[in-house]
C-alpha positions as protocol buffer text, in pm:
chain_id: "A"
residue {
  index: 1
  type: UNK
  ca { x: -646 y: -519 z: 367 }
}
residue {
  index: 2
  type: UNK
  ca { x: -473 y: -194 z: 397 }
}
residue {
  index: 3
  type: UNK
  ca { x: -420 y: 2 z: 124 }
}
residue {
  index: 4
  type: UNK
  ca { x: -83 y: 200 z: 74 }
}
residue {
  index: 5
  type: UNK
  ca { x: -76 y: 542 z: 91 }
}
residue {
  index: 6
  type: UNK
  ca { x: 94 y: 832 z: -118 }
}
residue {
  index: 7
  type: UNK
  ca { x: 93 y: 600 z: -443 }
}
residue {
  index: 8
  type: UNK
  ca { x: 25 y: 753 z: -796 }
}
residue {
  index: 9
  type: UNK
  ca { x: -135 y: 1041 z: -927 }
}
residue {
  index: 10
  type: UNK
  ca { x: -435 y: 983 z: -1094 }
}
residue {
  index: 11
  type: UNK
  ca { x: -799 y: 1049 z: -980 }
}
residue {
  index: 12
  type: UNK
  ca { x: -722 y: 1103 z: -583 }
}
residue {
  index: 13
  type: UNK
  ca { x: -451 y: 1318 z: -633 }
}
residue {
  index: 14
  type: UNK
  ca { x: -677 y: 1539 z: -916 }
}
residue {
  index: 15
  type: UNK
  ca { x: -980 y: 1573 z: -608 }
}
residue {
  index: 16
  type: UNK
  ca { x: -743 y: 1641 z: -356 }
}
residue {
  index: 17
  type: UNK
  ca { x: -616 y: 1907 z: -521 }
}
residue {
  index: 18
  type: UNK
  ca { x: -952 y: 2104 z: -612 }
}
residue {
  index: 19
  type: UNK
  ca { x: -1057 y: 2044 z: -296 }
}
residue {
  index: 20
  type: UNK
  ca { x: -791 y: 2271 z: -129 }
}
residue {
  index: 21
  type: UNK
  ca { x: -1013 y: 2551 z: -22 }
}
residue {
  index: 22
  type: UNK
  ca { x: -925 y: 2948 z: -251 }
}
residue {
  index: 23
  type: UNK
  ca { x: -933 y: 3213 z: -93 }
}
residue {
  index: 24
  type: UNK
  ca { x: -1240 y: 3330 z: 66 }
}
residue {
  index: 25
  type: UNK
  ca { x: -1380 y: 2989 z: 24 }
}
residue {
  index: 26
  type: UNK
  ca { x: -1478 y: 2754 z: 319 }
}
residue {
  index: 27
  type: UNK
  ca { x: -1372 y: 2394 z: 371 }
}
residue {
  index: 28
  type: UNK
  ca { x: -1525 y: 2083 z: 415 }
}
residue {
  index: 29
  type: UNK
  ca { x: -1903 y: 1919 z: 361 }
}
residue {
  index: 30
  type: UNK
  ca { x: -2181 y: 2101 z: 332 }
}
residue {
  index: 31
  type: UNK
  ca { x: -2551 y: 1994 z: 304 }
}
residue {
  index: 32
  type: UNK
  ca { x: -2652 y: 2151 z: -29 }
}
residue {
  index: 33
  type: UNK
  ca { x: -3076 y: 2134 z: -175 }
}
residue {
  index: 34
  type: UNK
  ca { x: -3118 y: 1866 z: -399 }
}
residue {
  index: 35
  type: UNK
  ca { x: -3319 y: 2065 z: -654 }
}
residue {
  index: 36
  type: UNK
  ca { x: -3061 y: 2314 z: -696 }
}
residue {
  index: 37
  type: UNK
  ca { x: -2799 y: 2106 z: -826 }
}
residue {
  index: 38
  type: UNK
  ca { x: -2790 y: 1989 z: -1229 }
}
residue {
  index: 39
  type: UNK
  ca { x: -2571 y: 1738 z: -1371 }
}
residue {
  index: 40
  type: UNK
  ca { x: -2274 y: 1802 z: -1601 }
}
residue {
  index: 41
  type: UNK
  ca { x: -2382 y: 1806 z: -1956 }
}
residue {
  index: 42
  type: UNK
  ca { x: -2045 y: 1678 z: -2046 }
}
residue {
  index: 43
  type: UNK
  ca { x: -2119 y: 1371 z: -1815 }
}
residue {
  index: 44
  type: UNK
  ca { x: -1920 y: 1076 z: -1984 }
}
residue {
  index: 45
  type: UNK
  ca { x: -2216 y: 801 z: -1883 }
}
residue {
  index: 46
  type: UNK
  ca { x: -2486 y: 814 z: -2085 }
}
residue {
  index: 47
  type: UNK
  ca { x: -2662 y: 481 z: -1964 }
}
residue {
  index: 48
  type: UNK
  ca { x: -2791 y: 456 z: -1569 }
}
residue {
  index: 49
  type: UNK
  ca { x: -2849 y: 86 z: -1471 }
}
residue {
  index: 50
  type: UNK
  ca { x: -3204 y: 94 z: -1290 }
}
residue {
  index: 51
  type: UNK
  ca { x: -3131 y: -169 z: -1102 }
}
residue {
  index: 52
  type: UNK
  ca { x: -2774 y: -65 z: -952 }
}
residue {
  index: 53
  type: UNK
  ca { x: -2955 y: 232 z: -894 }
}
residue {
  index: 54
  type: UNK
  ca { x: -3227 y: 96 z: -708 }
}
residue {
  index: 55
  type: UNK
  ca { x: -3018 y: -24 z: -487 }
}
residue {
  index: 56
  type: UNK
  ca { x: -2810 y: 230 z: -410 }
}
residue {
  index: 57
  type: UNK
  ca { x: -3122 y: 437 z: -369 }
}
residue {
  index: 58
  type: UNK
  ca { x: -3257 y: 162 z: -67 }
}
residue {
  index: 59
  type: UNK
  ca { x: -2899 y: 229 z: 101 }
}
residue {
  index: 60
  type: UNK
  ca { x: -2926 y: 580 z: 84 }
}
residue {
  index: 61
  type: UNK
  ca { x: -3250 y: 558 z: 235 }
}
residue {
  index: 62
  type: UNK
  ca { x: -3148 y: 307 z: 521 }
}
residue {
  index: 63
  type: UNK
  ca { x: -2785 y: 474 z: 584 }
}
residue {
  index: 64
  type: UNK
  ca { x: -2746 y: 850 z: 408 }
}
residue {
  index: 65
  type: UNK
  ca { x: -2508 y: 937 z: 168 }
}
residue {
  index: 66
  type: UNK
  ca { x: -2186 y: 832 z: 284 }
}
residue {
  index: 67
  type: UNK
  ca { x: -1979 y: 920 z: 50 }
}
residue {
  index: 68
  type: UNK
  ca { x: -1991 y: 1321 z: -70 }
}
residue {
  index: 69
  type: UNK
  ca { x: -2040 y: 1420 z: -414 }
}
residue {
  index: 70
  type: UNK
  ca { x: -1799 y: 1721 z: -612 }
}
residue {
  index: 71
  type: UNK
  ca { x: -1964 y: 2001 z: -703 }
}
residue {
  index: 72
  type: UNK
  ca { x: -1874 y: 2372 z: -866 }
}
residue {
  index: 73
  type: UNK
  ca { x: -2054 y: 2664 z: -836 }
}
residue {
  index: 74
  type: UNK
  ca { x: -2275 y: 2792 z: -1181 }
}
residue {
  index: 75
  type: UNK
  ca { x: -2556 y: 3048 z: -1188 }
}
residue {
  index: 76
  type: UNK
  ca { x: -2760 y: 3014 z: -893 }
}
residue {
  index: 77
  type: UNK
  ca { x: -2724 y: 2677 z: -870 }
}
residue {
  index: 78
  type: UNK
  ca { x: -2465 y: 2425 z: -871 }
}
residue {
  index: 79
  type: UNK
  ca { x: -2309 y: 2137 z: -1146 }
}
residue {
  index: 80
  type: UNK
  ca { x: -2212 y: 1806 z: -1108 }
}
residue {
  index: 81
  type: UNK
  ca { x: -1847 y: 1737 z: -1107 }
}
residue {
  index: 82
  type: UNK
  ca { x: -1810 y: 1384 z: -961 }
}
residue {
  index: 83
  type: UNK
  ca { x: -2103 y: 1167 z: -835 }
}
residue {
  index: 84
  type: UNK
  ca { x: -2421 y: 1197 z: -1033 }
}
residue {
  index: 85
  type: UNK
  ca { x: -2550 y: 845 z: -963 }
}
residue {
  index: 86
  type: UNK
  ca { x: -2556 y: 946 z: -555 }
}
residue {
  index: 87
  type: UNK
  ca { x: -2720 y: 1272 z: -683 }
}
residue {
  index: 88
  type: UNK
  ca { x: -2945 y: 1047 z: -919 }
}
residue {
  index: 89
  type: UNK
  ca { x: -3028 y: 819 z: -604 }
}
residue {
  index: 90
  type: UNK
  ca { x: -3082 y: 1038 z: -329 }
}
residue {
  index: 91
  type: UNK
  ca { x: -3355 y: 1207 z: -521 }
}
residue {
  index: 92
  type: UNK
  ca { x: -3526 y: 775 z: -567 }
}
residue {
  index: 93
  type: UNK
  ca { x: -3486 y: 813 z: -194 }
}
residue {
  index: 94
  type: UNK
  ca { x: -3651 y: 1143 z: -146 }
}
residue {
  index: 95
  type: UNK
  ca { x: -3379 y: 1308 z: -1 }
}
residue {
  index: 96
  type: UNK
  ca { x: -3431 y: 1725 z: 2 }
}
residue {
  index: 97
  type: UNK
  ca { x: -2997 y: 1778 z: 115 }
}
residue {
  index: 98
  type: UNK
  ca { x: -2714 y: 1614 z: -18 }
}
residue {
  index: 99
  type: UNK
  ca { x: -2323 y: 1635 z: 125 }
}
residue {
  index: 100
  type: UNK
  ca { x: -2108 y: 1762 z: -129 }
}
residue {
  index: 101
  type: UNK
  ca { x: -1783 y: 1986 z: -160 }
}
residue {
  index: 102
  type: UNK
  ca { x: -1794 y: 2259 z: -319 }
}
residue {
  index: 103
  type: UNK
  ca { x: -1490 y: 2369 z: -559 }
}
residue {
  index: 104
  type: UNK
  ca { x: -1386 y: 2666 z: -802 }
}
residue {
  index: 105
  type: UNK
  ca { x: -1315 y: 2466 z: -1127 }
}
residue {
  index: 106
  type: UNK
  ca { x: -1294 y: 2560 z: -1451 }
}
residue {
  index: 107
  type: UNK
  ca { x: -1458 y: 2375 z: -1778 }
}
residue {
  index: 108
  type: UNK
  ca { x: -1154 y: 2172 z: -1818 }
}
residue {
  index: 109
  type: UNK
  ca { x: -1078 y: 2086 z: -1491 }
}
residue {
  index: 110
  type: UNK
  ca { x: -1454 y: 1969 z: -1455 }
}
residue {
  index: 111
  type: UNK
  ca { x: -1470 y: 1802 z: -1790 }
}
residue {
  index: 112
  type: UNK
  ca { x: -1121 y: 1595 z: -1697 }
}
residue {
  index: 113
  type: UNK
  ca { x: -1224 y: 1493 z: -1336 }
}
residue {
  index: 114
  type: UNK
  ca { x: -1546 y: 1397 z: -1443 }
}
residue {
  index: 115
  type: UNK
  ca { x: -1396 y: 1186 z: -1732 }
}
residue {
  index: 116
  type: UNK
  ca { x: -1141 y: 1021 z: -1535 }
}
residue {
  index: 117
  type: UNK
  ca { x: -1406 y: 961 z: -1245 }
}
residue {
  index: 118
  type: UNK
  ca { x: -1623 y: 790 z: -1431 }
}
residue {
  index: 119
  type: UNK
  ca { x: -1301 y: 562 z: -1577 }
}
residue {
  index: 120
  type: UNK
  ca { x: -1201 y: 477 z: -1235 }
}
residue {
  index: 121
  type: UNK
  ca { x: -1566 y: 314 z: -1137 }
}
residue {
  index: 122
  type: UNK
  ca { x: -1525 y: 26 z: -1403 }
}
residue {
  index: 123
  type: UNK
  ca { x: -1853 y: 21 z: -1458 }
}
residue {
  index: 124
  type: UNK
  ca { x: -1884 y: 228 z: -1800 }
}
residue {
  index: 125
  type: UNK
  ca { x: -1970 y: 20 z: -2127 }
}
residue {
  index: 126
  type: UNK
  ca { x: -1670 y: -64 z: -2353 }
}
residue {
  index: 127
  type: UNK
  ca { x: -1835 y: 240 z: -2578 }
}
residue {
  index: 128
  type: UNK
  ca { x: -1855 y: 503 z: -2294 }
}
residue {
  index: 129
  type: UNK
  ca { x: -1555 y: 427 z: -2189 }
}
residue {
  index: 130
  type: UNK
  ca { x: -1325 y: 437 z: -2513 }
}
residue {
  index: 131
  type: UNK
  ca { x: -1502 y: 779 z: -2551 }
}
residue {
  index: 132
  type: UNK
  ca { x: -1434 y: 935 z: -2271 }
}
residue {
  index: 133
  type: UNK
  ca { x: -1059 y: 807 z: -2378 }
}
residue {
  index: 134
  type: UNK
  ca { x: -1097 y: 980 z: -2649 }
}
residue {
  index: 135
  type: UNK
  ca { x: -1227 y: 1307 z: -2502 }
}
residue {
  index: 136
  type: UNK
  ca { x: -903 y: 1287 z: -2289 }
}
residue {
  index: 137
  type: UNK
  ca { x: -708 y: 1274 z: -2586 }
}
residue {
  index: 138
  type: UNK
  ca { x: -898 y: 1547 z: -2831 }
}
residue {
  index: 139
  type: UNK
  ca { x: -979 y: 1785 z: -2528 }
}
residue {
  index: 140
  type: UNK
  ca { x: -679 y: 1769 z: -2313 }
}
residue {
  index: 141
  type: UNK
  ca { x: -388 y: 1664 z: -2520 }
}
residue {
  index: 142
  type: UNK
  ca { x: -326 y: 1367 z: -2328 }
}
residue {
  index: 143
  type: UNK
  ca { x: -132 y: 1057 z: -2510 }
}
residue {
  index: 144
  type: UNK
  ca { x: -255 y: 708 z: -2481 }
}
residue {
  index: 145
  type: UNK
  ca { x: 54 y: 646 z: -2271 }
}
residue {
  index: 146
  type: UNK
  ca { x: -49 y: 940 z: -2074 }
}
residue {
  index: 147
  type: UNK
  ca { x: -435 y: 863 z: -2048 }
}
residue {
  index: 148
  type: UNK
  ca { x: -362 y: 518 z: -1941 }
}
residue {
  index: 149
  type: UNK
  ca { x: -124 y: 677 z: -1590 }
}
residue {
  index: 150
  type: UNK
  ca { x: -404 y: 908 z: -1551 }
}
residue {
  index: 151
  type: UNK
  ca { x: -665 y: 602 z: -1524 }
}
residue {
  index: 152
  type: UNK
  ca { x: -412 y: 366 z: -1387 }
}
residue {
  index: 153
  type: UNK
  ca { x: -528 y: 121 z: -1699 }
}
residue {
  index: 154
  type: UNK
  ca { x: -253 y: -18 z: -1913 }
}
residue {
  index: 155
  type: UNK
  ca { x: -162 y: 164 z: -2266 }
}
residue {
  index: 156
  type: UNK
  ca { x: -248 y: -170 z: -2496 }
}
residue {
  index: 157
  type: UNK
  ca { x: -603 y: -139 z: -2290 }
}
residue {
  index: 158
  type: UNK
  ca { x: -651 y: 196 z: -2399 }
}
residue {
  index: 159
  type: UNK
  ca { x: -560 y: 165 z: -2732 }
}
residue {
  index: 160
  type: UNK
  ca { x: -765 y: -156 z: -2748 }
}
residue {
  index: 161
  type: UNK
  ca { x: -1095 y: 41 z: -2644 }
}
residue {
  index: 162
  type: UNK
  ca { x: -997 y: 331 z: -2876 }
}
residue {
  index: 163
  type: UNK
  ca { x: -1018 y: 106 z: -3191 }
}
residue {
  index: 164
  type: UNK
  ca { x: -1374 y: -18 z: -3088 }
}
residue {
  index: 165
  type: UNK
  ca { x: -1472 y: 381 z: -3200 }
}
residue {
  index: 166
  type: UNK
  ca { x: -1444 y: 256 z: -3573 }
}
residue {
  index: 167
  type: UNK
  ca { x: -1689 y: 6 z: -3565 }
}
residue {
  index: 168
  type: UNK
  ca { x: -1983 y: 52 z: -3759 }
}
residue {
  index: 169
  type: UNK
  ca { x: -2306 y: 189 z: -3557 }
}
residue {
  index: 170
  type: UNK
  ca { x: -2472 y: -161 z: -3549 }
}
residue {
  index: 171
  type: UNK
  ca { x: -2215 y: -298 z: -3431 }
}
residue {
  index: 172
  type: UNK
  ca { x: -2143 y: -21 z: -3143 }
}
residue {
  index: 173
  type: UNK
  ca { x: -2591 y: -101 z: -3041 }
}
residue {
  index: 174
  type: UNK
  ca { x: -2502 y: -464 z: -2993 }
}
residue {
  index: 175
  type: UNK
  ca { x: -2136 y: -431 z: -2797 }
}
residue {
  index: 176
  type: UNK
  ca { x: -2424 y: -143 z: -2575 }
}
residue {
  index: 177
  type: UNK
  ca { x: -2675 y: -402 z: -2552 }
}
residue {
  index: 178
  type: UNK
  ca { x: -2473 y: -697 z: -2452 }
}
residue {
  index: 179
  type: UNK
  ca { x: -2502 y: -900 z: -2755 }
}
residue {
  index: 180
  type: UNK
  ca { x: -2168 y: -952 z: -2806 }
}
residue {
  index: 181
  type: UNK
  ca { x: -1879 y: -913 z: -2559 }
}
residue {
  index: 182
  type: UNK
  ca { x: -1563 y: -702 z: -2551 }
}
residue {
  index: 183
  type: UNK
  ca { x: -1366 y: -1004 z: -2656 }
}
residue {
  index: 184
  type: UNK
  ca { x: -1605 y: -1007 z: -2951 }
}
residue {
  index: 185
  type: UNK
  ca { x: -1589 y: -658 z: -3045 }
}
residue {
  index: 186
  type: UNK
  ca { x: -1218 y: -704 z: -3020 }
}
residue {
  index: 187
  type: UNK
  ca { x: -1240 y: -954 z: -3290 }
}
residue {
  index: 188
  type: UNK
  ca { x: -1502 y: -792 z: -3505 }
}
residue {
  index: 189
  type: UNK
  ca { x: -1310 y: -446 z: -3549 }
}
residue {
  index: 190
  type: UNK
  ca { x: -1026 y: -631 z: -3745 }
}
residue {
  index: 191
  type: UNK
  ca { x: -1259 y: -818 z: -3958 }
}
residue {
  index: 192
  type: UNK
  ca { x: -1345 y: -708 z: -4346 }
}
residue {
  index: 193
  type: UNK
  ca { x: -1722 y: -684 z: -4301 }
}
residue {
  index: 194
  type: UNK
  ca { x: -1783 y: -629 z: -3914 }
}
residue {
  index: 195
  type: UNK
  ca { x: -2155 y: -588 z: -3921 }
}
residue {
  index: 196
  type: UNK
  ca { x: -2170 y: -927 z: -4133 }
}
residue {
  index: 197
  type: UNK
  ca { x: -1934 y: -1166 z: -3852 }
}
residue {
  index: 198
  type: UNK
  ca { x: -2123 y: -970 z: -3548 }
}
residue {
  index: 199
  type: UNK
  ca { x: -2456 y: -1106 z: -3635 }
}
residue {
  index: 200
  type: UNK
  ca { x: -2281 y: -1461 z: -3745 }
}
residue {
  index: 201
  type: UNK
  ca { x: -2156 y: -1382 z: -3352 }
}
residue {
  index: 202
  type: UNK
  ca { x: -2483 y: -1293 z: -3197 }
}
residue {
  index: 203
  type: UNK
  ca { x: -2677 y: -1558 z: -3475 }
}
residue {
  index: 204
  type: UNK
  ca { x: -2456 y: -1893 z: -3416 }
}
residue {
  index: 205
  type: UNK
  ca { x: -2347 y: -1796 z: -3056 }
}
residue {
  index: 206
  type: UNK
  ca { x: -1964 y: -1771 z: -3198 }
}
residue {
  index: 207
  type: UNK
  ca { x: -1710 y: -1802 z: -2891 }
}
residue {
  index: 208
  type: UNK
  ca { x: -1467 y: -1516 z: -2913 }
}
residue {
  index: 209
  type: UNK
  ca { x: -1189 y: -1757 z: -3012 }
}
residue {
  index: 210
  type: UNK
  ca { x: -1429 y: -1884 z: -3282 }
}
residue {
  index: 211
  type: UNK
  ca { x: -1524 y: -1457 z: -3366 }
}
residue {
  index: 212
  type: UNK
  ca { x: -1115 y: -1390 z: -3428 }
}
residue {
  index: 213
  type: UNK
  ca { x: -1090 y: -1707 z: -3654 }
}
residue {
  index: 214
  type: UNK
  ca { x: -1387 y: -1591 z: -3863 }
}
residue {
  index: 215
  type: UNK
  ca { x: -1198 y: -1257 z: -3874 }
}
residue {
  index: 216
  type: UNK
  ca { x: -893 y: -1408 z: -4006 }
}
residue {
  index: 217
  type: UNK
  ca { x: -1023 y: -1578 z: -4214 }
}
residue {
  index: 218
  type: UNK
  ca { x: -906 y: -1904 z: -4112 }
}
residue {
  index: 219
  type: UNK
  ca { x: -983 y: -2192 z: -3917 }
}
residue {
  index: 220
  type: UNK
  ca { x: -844 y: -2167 z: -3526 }
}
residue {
  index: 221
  type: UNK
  ca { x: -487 y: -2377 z: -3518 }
}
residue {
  index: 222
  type: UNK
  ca { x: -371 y: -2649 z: -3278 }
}
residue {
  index: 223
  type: UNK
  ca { x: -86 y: -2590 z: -3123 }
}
residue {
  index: 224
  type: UNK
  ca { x: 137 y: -2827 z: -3117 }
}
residue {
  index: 225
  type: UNK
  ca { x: 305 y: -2938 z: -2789 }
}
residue {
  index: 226
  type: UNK
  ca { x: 706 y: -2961 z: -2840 }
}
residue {
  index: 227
  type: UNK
  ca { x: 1013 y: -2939 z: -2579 }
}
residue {
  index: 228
  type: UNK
  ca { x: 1093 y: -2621 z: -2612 }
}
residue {
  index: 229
  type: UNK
  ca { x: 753 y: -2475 z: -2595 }
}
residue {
  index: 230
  type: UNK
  ca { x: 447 y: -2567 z: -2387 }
}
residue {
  index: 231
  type: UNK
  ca { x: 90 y: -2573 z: -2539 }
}
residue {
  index: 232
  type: UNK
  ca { x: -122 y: -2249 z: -2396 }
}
residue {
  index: 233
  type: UNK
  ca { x: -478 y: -2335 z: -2315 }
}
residue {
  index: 234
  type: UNK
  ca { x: -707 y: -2173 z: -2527 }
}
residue {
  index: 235
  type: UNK
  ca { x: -968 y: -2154 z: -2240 }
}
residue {
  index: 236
  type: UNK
  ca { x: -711 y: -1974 z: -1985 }
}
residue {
  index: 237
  type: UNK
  ca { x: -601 y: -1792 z: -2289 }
}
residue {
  index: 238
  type: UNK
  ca { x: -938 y: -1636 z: -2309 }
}
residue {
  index: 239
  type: UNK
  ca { x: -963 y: -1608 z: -1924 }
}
residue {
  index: 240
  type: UNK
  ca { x: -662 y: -1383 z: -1928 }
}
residue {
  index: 241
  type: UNK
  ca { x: -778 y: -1208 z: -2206 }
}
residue {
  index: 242
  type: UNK
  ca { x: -1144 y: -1129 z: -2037 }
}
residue {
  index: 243
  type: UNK
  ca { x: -974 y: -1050 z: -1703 }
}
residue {
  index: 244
  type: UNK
  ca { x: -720 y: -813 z: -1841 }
}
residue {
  index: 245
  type: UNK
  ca { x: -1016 y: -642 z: -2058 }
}
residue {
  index: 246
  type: UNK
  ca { x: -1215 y: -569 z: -1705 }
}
residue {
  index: 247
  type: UNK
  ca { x: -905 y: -443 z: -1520 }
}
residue {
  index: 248
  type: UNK
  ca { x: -758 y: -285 z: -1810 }
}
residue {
  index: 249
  type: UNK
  ca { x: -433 y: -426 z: -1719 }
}
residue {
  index: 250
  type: UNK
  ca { x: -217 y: -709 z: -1834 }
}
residue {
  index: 251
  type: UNK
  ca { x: -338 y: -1096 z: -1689 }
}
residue {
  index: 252
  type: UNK
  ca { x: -153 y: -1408 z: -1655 }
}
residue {
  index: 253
  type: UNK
  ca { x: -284 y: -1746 z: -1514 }
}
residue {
  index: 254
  type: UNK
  ca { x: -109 y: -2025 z: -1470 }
}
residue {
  index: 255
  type: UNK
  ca { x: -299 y: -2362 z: -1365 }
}
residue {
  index: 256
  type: UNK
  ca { x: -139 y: -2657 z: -1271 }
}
residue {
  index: 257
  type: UNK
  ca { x: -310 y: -2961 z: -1097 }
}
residue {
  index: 258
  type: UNK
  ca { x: -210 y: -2833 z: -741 }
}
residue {
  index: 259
  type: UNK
  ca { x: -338 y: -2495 z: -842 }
}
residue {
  index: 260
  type: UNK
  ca { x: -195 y: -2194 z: -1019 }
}
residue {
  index: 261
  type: UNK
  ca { x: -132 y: -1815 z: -980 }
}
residue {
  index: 262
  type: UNK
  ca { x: -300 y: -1487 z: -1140 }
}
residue {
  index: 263
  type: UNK
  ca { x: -41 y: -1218 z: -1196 }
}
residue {
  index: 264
  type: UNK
  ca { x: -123 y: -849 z: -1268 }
}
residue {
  index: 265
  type: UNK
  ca { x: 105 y: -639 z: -1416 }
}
residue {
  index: 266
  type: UNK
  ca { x: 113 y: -319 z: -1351 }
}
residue {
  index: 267
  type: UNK
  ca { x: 359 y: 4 z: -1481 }
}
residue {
  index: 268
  type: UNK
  ca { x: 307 y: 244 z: -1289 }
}
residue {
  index: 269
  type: UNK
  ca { x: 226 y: 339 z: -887 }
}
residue {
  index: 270
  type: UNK
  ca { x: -150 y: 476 z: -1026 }
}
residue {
  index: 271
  type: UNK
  ca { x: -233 y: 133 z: -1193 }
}
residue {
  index: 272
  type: UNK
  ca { x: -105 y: -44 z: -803 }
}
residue {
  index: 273
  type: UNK
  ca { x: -313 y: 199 z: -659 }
}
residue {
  index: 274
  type: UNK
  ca { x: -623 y: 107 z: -866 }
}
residue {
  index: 275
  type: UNK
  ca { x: -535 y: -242 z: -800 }
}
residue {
  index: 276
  type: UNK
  ca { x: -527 y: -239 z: -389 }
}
residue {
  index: 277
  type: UNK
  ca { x: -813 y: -41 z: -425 }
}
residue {
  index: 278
  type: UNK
  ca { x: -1057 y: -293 z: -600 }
}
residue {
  index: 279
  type: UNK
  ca { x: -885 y: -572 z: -362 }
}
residue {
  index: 280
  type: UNK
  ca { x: -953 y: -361 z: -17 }
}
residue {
  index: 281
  type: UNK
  ca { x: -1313 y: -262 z: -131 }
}
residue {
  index: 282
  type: UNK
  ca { x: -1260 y: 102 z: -81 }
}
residue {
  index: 283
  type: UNK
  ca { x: -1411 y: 327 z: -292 }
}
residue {
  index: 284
  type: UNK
  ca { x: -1232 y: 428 z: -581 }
}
């Protein structure tokens, strides 16, 4: 699948730009020493999976580093803008050179590509993620409405995340650890006591439709099937709900017994461009 060019903004456009060569500066990849290059400080990931990173390390080793990493110029050395985990793994693989670009950007240039790469992967925690939201927001001035274009996620996704920042520490360690889901944590935040219904979650194994009853306070309704309105499925209801939560965009399925549709909606040429990405397989 081919993915169209020239749409959005967001991440691509933000690299291509600091990679435009200033003055006096050459272009292109260059092999730069391993050891001389640190990571950002500001790096929005704080937690490394081992085992994604084994992995990548053993294709590093069998096939290079395929893919550059973004780096700026500080001290005698250099800092991570934009691909730490490649940095991370070509050191597993014992690699002495890396290829990276090198760029002049400032601390807030840095700080915002790194945020919004990191975004754009999908593979931050709920947490991570709804705080490097929140950095965009504090940092840069960026609305929701405007973080969400940058990110090409929806604004009701954002704002969703940004709400899991007020849940109680405990709460935050089990969303981190995997002991309750997104679609829990969703649930939880509105509750009175949150730390109290996510260990009934984690205790009882509470499905998340089960989590937002206990939150309301009430037992989950029937819907009643009449002409003018058909009953929603509570199980595709939750499927949309999951799906939308990993794309960060707005899901619809509809299943009928000859099959069904998915629809993603999307508002704005970034969020397509995110979308043909993950469906081509290129890197975003």
């Amino acid at each position: 699948m081919k993915r169209p060019l020239g749409l959005g903004r967001g991440l691509g456009a933000l690299i291509e730009e600091s990679n435009r060569p200033r003055d006096g500066e050459s272009s292109g990849v260059r092999d730069i020493d391993v050891a001389s290059i640190r990571p950002n400080p500001d790096q929005p990931r704080k937690q490394f999976d081992e085992e994604a990173l084994a992995d990548l390390a053993a294709s590093i080793k069998a096939r290079g580093v395929l893919q550059p990493i973004l780096l700026r110029a500080v001290g005698d050395g250099y800092e991570i803008v934009a691909g730490e985990r490649r940095w991370r793994a070509a050191q597993r693989a014992q690699l002495h050179r890396i290829p990276a670009i090198v760029r002049d950007l400032d601390d807030e240039s840095t700080a915002e590509v790194a945020l919004i790469e990191n975004i754009q992967r999908a593979d931050l925690n709920a947490i991570e993620e709804a705080d490097a939201y929140q950095q965009l927001i504090d940092r840069h001035g960026h609305t929701q409405d405007a973080v969400g274009k940058l990110v090409g996620k929806s604004r009701s996704h954002v704002t969703n995340l940004l709400r899991l920042l007020g849940l109680p520490g405990d709460v935050r360690d089990m969303l981190l650890r995997g002991d309750i889901s997104m679609g829990h944590a969703r649930a939880v935040v509105g509750a009175d006591d949150p730390s109290a219904l996510a260990k009934d979650i984690v205790e009882n194994g509470l499905t998340v439709r089960q989590a937002e009853a206990r939150a309301k306070g009430a037992k989950p309704k029937q819907r009643v099937e009449t002409k003018a309105t058909a009953p929603v499925d509570a199980d595709l209801a939750a499927l949309e709900r999951q799906l939308g939560d990993m794309l960060g965009l707005k899901v619809r399925v509809a299943h009928g017994r000859g099959g069904g549709t998915v629809t993603l909606s999307y508002a704005s040429l970034d969020q397509l461009d995110m979308i043909c990405q993950r469906l081509s397989g290129e890197p975003i």
